[in-house]
C-alpha positions as CSV (number, residue, x, y, z in Angstrom):
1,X,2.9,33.7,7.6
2,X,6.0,32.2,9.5
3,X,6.8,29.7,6.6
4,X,7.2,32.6,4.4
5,X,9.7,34.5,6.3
6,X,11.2,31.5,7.0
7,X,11.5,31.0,3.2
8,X,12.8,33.9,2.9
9,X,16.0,33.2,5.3
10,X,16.9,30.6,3.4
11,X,17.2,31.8,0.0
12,X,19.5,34.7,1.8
13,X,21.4,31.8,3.5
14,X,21.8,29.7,0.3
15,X,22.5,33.1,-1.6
16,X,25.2,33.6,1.1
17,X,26.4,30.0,0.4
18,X,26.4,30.3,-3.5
19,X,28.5,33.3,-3.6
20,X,31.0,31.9,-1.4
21,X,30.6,28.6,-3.5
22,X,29.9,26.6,-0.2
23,X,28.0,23.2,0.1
24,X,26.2,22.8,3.5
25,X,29.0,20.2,4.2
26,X,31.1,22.4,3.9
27,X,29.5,25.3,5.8
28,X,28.8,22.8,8.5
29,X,32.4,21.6,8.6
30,X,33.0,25.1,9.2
31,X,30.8,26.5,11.9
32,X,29.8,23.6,14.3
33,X,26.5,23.6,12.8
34,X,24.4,20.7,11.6
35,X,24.3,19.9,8.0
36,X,20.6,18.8,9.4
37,X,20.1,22.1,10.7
38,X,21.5,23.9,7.8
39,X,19.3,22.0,5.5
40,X,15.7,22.7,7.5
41,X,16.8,26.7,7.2
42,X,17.6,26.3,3.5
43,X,14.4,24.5,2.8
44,X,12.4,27.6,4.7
45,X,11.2,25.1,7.5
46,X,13.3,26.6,10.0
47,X,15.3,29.5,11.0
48,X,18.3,29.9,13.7
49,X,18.2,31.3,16.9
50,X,20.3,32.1,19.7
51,X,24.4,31.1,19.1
52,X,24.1,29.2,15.9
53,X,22.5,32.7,14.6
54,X,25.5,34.4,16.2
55,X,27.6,31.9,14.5
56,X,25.9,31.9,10.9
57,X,26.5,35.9,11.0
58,X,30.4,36.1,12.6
59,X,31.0,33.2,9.9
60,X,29.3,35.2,6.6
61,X,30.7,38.9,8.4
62,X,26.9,40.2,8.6
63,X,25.1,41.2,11.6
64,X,22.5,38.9,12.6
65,X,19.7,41.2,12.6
66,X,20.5,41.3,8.8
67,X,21.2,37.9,8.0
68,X,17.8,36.6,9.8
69,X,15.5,39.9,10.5
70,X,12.9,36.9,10.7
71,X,14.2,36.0,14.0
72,X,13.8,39.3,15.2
73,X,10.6,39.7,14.4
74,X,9.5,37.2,16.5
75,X,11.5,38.0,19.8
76,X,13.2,35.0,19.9
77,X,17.0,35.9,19.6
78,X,19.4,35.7,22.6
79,X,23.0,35.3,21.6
80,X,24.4,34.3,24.5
């Protein structure tokens, strides 16, 4: 089911946060991103696709693939 992979990017993204000790202010601050957007993949009702993944993964120093394999898995990644 989509809602649980999508669950499961966003306990990696909040792990990824925690362990940096970042709030999604912060994080969004930092990379351009939403805090909306940030909040919808935390919750597991979304996941990135396209730059903002490119972003997420320059900003945490992961490749995409591994910080959202989800997206993969649907086809739906183009980071240009």
């Amino acid at each position: 089911m989509a809602s649980d992979r999508y669950a499961d990017f966003g306990r990696r993204l909040k792990g990824l946060m925690q362990d940096r000790s970042l709030t999604q202010l912060e994080l969004a601050k930092n990379t351009g991103i939403s805090q909306q957007s940030l909040s919808g993949w935390v919750r597991g009702e979304h996941i990135p696709k396209g730059r903002r993944l490119a972003v997420l993964a320059e900003y945490f120093d992961v490749p995409p693939r591994e910080l959202c394999p989800e997206a993969y898995d649907q086809n739906a990644v183009n980071l240009a």
